[in-house]
ChimeraX commands (.cxc) that place a marker at each C-alpha (Angstrom):
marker #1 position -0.30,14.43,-15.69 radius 0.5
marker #1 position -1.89,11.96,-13.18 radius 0.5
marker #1 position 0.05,10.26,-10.64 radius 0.5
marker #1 position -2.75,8.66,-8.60 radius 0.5
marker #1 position -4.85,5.54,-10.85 radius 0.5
marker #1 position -8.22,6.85,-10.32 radius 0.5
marker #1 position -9.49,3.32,-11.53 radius 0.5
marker #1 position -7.76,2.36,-8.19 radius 0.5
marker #1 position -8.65,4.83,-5.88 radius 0.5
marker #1 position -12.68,4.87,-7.29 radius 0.5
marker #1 position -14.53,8.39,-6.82 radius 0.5
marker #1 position -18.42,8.76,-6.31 radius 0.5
marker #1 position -20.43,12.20,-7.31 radius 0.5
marker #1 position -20.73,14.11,-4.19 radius 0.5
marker #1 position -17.83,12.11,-2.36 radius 0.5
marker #1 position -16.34,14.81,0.22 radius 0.5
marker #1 position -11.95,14.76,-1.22 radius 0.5
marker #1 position -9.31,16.38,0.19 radius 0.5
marker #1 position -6.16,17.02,-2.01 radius 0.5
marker #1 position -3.46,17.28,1.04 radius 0.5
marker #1 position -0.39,19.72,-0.53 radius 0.5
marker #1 position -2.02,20.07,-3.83 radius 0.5
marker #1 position 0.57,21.97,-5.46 radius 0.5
marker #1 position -0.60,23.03,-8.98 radius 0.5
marker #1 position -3.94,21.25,-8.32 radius 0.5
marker #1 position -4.19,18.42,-10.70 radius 0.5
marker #1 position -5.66,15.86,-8.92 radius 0.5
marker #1 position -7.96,18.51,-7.65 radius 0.5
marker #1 position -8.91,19.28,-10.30 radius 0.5
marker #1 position -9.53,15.19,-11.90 radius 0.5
marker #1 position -11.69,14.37,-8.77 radius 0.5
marker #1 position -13.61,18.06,-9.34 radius 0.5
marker #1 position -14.23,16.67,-13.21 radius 0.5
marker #1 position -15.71,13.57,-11.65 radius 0.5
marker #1 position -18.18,15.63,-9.24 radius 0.5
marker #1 position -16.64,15.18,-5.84 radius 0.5
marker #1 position -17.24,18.03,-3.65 radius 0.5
marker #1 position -13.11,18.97,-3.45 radius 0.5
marker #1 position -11.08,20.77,-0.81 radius 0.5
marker #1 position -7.58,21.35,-2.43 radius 0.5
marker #1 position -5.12,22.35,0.31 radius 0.5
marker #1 position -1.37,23.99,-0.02 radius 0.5
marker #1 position 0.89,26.01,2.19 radius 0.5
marker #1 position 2.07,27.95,-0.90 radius 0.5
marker #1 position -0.64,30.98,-1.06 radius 0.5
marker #1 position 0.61,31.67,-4.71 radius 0.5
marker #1 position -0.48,28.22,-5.80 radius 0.5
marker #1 position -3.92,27.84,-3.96 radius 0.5
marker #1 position -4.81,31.01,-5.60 radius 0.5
marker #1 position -3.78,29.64,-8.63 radius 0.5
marker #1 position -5.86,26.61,-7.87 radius 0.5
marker #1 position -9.00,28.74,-7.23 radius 0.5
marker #1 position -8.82,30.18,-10.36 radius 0.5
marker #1 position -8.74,27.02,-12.07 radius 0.5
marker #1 position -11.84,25.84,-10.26 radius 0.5
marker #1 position -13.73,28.93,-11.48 radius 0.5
marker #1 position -12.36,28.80,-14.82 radius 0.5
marker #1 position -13.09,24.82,-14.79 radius 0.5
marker #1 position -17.39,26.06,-13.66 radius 0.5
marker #1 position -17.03,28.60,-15.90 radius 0.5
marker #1 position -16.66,26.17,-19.15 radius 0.5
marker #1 position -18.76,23.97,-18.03 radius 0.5
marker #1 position -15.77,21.03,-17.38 radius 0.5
marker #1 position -17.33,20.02,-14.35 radius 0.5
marker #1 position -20.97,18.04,-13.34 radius 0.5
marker #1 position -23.84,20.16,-11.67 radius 0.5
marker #1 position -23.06,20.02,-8.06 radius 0.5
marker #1 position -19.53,19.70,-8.06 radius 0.5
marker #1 position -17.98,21.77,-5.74 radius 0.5
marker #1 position -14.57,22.79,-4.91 radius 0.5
marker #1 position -12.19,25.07,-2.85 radius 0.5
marker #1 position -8.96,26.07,-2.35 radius 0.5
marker #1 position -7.31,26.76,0.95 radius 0.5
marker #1 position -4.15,27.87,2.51 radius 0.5
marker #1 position -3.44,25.67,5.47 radius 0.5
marker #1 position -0.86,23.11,7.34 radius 0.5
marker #1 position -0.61,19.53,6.62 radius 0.5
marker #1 position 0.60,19.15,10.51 radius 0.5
marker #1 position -2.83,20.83,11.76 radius 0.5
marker #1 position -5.51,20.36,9.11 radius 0.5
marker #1 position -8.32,22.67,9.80 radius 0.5
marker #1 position -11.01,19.93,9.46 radius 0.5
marker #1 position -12.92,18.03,12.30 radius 0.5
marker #1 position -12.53,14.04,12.56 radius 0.5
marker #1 position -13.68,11.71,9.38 radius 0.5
marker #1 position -14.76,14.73,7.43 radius 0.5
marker #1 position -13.66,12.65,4.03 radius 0.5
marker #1 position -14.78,10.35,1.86 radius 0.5
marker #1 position -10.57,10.43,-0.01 radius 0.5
marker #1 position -7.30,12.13,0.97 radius 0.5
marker #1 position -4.77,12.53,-1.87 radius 0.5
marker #1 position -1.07,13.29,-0.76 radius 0.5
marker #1 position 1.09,13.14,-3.67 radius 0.5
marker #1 position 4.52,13.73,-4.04 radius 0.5
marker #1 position 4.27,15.92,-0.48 radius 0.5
marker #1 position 5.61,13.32,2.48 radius 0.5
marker #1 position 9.41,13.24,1.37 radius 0.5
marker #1 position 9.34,17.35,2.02 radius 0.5
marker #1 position 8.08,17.09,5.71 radius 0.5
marker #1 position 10.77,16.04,8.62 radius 0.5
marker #1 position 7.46,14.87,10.84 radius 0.5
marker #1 position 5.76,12.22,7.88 radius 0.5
marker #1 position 4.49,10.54,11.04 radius 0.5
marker #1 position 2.32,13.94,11.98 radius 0.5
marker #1 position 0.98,14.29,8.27 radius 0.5
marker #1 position -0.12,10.59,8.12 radius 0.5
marker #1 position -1.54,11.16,11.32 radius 0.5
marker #1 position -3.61,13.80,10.66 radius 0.5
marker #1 position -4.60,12.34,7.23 radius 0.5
marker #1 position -5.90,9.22,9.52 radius 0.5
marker #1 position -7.51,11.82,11.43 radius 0.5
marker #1 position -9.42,13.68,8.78 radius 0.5
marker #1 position -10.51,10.09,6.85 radius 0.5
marker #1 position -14.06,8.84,7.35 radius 0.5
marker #1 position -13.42,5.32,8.47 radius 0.5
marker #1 position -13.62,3.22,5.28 radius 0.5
marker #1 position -12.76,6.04,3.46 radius 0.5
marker #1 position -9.61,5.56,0.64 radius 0.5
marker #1 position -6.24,7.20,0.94 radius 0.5
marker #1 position -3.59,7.45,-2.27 radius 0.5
marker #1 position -0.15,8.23,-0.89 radius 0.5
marker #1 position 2.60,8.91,-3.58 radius 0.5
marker #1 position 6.59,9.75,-2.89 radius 0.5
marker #1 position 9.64,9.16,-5.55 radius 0.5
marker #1 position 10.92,5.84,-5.73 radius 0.5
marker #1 position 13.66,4.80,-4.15 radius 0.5
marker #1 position 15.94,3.47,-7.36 radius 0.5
marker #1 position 15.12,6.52,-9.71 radius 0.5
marker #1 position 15.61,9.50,-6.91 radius 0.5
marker #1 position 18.63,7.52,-5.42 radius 0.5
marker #1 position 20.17,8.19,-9.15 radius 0.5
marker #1 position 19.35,11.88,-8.92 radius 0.5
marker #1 position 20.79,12.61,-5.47 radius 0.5
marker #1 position 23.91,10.77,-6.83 radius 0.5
marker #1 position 24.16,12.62,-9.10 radius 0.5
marker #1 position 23.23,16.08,-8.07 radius 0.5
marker #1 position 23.28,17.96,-4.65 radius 0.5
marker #1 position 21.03,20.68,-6.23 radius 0.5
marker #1 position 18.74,18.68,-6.89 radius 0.5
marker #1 position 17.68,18.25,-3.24 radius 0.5
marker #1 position 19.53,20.44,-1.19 radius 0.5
marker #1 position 17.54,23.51,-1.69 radius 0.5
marker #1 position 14.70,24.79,0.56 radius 0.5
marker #1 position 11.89,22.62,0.79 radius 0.5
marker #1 position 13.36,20.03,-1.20 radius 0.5
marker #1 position 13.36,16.28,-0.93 radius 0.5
marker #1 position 14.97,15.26,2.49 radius 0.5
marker #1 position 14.59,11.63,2.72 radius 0.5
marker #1 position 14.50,9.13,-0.20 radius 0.5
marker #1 position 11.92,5.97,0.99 radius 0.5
marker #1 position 11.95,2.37,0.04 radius 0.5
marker #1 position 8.70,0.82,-0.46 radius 0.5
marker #1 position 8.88,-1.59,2.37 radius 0.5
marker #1 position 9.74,1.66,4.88 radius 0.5
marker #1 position 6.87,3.53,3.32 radius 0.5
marker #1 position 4.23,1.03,3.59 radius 0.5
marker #1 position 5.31,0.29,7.17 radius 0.5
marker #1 position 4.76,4.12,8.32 radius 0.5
marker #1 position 1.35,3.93,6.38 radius 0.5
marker #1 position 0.45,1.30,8.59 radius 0.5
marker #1 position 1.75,2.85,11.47 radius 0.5
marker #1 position -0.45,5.69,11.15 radius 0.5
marker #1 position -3.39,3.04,11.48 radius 0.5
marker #1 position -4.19,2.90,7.38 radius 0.5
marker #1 position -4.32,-0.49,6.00 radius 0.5
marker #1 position -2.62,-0.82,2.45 radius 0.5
marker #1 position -4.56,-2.73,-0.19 radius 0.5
marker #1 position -2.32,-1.49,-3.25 radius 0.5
marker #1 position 1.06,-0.10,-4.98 radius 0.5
marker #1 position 2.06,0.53,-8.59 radius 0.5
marker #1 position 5.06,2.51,-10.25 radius 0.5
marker #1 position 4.26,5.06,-12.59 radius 0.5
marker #1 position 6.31,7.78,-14.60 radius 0.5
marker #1 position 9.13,5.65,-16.24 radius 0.5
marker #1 position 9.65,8.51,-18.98 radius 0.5
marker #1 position 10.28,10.90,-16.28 radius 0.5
marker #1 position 13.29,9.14,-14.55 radius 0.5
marker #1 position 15.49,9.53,-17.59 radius 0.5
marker #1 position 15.04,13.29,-17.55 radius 0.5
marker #1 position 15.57,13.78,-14.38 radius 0.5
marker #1 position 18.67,12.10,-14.52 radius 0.5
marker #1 position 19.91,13.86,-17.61 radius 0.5
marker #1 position 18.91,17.36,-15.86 radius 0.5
marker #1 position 20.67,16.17,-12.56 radius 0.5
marker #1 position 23.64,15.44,-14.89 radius 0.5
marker #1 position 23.97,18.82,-16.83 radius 0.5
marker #1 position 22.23,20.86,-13.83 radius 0.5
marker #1 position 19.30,20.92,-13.00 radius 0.5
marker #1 position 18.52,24.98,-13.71 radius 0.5
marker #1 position 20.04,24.24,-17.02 radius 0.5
marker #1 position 17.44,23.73,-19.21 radius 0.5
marker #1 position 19.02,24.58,-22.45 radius 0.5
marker #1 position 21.09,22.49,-22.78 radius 0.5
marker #1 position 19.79,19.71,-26.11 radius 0.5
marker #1 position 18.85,16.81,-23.87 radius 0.5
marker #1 position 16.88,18.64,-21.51 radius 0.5
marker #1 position 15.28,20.14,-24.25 radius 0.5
marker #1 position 15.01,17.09,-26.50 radius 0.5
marker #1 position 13.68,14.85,-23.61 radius 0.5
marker #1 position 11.26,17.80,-22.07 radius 0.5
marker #1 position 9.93,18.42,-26.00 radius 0.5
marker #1 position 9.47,14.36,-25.73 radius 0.5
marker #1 position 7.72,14.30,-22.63 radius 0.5
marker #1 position 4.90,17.10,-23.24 radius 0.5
marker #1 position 4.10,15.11,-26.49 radius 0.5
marker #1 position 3.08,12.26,-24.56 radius 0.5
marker #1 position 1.30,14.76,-21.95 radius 0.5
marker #1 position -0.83,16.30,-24.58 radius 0.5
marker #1 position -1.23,13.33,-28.05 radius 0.5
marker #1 position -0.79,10.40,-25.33 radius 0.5
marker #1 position 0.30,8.62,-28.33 radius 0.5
marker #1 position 0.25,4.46,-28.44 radius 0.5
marker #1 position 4.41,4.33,-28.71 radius 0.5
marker #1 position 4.73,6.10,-25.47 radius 0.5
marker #1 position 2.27,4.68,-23.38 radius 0.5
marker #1 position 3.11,1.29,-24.17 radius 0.5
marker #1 position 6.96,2.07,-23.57 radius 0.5
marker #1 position 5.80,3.77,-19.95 radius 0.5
marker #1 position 3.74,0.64,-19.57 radius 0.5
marker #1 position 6.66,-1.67,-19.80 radius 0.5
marker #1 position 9.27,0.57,-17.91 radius 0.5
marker #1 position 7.18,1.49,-15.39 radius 0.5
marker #1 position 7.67,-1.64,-13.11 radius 0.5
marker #1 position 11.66,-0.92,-13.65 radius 0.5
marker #1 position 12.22,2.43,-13.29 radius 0.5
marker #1 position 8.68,4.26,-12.52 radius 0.5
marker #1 position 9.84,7.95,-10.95 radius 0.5
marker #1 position 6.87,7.36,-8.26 radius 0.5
marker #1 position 5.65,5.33,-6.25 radius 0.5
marker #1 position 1.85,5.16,-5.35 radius 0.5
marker #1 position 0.87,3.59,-2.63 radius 0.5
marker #1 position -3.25,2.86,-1.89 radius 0.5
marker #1 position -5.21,2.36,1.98 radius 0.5
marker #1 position -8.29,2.47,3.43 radius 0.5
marker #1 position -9.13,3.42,6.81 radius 0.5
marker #1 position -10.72,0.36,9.11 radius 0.5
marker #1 position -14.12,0.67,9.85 radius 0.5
marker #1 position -14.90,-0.27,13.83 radius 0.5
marker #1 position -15.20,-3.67,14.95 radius 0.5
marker #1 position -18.81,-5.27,13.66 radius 0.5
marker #1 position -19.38,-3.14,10.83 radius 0.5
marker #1 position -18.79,-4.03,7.17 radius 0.5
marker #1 position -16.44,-2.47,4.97 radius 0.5
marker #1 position -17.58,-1.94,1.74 radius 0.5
marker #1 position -15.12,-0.09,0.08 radius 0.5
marker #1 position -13.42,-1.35,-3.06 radius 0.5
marker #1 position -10.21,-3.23,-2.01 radius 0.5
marker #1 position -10.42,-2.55,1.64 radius 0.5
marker #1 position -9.94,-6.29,2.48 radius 0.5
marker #1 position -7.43,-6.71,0.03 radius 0.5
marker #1 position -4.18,-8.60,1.58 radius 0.5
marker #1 position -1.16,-6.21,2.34 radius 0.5
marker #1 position 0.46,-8.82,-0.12 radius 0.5
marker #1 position -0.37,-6.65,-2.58 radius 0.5
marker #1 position 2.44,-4.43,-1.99 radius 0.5
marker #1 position 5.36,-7.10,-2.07 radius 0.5
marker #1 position 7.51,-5.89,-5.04 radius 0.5
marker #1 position 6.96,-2.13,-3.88 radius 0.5
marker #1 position 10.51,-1.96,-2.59 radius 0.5
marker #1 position 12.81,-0.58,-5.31 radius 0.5
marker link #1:1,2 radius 0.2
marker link #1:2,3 radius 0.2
marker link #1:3,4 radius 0.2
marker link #1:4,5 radius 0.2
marker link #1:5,6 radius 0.2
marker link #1:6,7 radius 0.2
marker link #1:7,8 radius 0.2
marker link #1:8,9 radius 0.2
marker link #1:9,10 radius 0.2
marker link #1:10,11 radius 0.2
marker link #1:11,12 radius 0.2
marker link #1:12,13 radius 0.2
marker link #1:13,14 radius 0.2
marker link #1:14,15 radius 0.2
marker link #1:15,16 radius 0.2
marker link #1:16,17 radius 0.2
marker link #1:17,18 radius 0.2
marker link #1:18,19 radius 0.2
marker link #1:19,20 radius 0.2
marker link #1:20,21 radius 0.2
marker link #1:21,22 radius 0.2
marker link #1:22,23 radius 0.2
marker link #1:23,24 radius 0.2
marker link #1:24,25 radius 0.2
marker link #1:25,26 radius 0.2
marker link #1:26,27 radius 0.2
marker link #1:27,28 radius 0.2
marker link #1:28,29 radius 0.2
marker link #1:29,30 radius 0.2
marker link #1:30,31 radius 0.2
marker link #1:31,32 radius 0.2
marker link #1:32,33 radius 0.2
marker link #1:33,34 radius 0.2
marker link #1:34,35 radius 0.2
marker link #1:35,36 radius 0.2
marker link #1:36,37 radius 0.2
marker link #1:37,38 radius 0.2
marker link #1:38,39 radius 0.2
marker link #1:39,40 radius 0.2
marker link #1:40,41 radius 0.2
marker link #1:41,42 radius 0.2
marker link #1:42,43 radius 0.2
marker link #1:43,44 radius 0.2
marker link #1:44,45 radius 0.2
marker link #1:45,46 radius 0.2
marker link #1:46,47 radius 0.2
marker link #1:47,48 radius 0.2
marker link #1:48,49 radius 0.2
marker link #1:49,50 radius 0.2
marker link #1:50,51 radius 0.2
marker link #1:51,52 radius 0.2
marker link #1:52,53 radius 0.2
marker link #1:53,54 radius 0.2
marker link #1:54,55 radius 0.2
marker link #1:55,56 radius 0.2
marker link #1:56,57 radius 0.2
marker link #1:57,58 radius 0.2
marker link #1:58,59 radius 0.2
marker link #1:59,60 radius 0.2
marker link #1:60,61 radius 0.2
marker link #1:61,62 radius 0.2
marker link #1:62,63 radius 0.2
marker link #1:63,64 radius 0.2
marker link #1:64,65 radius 0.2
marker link #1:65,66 radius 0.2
marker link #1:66,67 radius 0.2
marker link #1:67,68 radius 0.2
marker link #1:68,69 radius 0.2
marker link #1:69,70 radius 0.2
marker link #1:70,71 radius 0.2
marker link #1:71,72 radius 0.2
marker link #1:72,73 radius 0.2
marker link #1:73,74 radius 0.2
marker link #1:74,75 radius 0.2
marker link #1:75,76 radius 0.2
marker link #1:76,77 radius 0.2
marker link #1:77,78 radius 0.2
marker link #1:78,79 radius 0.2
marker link #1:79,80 radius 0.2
marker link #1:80,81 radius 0.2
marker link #1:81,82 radius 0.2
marker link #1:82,83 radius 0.2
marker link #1:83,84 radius 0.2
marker link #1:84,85 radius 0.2
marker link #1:85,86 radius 0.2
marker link #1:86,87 radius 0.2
marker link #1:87,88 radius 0.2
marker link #1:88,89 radius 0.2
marker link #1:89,90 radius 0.2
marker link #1:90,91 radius 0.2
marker link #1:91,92 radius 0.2
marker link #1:92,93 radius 0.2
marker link #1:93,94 radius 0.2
marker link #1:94,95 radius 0.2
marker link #1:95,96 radius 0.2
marker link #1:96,97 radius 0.2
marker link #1:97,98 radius 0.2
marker link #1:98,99 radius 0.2
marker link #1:99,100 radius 0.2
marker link #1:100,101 radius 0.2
marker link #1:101,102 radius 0.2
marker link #1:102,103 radius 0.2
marker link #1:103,104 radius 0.2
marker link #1:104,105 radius 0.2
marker link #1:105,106 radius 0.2
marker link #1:106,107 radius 0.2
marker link #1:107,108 radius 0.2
marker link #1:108,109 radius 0.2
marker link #1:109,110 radius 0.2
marker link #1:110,111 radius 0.2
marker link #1:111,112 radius 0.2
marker link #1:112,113 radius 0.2
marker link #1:113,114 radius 0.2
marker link #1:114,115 radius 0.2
marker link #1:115,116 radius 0.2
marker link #1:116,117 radius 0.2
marker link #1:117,118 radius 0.2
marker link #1:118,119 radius 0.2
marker link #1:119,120 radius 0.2
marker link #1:120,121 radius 0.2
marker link #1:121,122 radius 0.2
marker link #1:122,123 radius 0.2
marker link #1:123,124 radius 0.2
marker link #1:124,125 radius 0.2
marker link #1:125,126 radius 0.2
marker link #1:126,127 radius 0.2
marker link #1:127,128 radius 0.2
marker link #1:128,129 radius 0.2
marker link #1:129,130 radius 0.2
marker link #1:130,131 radius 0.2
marker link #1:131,132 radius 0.2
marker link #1:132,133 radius 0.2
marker link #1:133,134 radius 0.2
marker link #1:134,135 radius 0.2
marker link #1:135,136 radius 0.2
marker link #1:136,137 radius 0.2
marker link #1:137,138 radius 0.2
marker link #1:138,139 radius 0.2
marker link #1:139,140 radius 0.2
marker link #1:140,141 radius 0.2
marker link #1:141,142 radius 0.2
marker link #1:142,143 radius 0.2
marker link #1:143,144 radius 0.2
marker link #1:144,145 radius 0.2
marker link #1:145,146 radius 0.2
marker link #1:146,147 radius 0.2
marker link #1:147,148 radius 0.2
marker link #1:148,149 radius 0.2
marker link #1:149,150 radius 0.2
marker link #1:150,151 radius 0.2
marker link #1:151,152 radius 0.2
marker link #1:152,153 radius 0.2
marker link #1:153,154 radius 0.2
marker link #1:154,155 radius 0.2
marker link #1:155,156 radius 0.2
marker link #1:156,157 radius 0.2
marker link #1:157,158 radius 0.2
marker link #1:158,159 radius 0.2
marker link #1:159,160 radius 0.2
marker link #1:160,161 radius 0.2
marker link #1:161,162 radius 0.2
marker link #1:162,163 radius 0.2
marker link #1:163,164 radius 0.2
marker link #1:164,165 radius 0.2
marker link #1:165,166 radius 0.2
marker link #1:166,167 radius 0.2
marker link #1:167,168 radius 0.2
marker link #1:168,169 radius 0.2
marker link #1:169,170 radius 0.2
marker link #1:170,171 radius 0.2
marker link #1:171,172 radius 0.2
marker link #1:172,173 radius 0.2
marker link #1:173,174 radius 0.2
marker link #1:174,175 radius 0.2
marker link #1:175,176 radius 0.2
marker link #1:176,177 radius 0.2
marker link #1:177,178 radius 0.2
marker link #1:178,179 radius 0.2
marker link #1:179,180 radius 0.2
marker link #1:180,181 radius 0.2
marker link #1:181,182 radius 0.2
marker link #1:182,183 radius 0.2
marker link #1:183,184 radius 0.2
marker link #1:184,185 radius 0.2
marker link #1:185,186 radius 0.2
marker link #1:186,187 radius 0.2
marker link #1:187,188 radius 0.2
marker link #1:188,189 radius 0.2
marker link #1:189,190 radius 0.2
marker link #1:190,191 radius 0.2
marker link #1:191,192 radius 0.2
marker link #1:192,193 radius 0.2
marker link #1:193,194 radius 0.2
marker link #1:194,195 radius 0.2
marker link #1:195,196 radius 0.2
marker link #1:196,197 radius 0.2
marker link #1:197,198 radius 0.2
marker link #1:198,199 radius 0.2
marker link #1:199,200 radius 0.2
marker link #1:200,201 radius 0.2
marker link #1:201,202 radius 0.2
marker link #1:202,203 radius 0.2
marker link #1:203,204 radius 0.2
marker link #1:204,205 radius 0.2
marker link #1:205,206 radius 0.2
marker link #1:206,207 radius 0.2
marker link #1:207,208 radius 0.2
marker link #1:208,209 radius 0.2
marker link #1:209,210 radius 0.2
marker link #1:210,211 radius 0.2
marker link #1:211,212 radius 0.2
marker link #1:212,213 radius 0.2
marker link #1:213,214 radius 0.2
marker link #1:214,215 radius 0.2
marker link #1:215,216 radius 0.2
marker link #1:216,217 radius 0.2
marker link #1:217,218 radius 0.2
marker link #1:218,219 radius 0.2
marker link #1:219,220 radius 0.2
marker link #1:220,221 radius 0.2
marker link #1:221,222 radius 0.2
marker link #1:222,223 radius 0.2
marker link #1:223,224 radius 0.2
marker link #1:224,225 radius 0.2
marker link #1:225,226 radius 0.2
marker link #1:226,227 radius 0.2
marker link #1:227,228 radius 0.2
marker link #1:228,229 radius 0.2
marker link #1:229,230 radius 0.2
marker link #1:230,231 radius 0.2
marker link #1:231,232 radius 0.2
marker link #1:232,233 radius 0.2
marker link #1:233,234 radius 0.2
marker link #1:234,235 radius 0.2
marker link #1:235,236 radius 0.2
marker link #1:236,237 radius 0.2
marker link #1:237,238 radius 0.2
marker link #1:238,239 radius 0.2
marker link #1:239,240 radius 0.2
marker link #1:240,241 radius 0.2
marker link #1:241,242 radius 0.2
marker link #1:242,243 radius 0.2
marker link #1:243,244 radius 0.2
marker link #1:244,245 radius 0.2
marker link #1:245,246 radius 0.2
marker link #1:246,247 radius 0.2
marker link #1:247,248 radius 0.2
marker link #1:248,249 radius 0.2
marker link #1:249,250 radius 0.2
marker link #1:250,251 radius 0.2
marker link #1:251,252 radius 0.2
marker link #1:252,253 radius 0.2
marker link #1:253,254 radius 0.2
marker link #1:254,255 radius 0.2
marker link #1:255,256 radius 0.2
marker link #1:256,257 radius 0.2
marker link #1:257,258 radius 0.2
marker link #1:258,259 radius 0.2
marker link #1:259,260 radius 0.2
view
């Protein structure tokens, strides 16, 4: 399950990405299938190992192009271990809303961007995770969970803070909201209980057939209640050079609507 639109954030063979708190690894392991040379990053050592087997199980069956190349790595958002514009992409998803200093991580994401280079930021969206903390204190108030719940305008502004320049936004995840709320309703650890099950059993249908019903229902809810928000930049290249990069002179226009 994708967050990030990779016909929106556009990946070249060889292209130098950094997924920044990949979790589980699966946008690593898209932009690995499309032949970038990937650095997946995590402070969870049980994960990135996780993630490193992937990658050789991914070489190993032949899932990715000749030259591809990809590693996993324990390390801090707050001090990336990488020297200035050493990538082509940064992926962040679902990773600012845990950190107390966002500033510092979109900081040293500017850092580590080449300039012209693309950035795809995701968090939840403000109506859909507003629902769940109503609803539920577990659901957040557990270590390492969510601490701050953004609206779109407040999260574009820190991007541009941090010196990125916006030139895109979409909702995504519609069929997601829903069970959150019906696990933040029941419990969240409960997952017995028939609707969690009933709504889980619905959701890893459309994971694995991606059947038309469901996409075109996503398609259509997405804009109302999409669980994420995904938010697209690119770094400014200096004064008198061009910037090539798909999107990079797109108006930050593009993001009115992003609020909810």
């Amino acid at each position: 399950m994708l967050t990030v639109d990779f016909s929106r954030f556009p990946l070249a063979p060889g292209d130098r990405v950094l997924d920044m708190g990949c979790g589980g690894g699966r946008h690593a392991f898209e932009a690995y299938r499309r032949g970038a040379d990937v650095v997946a990053l995590d402070r969870n050592a049980k994960d990135i190992a996780e993630v490193d087997a992937m990658f050789a199980s991914m070489r190993a069956a032949g899932e990715v192009p000749a030259g591809a190349r990809a590693e996993a790595m324990v390390g801090d958002a707050l001090a990336l271990p990488f020297p200035d514009a050493s990538f082509d992409r940064v992926i962040i998803s679902e990773v600012l809303e845990h950190i107390p200093d966002d500033k510092g991580v979109l900081g040293e994401l500017f850092r580590v961007l080449k300039p012209g280079g693309l950035a795809a930021m995701t968090v939840p969206r403000y109506g859909p995770e507003k629902i769940c903390w109503a609803l539920s204190d577990a659901y957040h108030e557990v270590e390492g969970g969510h601490i701050r719940i953004y609206k779109g305008d407040e999260f574009a502004a820190r991007i541009r803070e941090s010196g990125l320049r916006p030139y895109g936004t979409h909702h995504t995840h519609a069929l997601h909201s829903p069970y959150w709320w019906i696990k933040c309703a029941v419990g969240v650890d409960n997952d017995k209980a028939l609707p969690v099950r009933a709504w889980h059993k619905l959701l890893v249908w459309d994971i694995m057939k991606r059947p038309l019903a469901t996409r075109l229902a996503e398609k259509a809810l997405d804009p109302l209640i999409g669980k994420s928000l995904v938010v697209y930049a690119t770094k400014p290249r200096p004064t008198g050079e061009t910037d090539t990069e798909a999107g990079a002179a797109a108006p930050d226009g593009m993001l009115d609507g992003a609020g909810a």
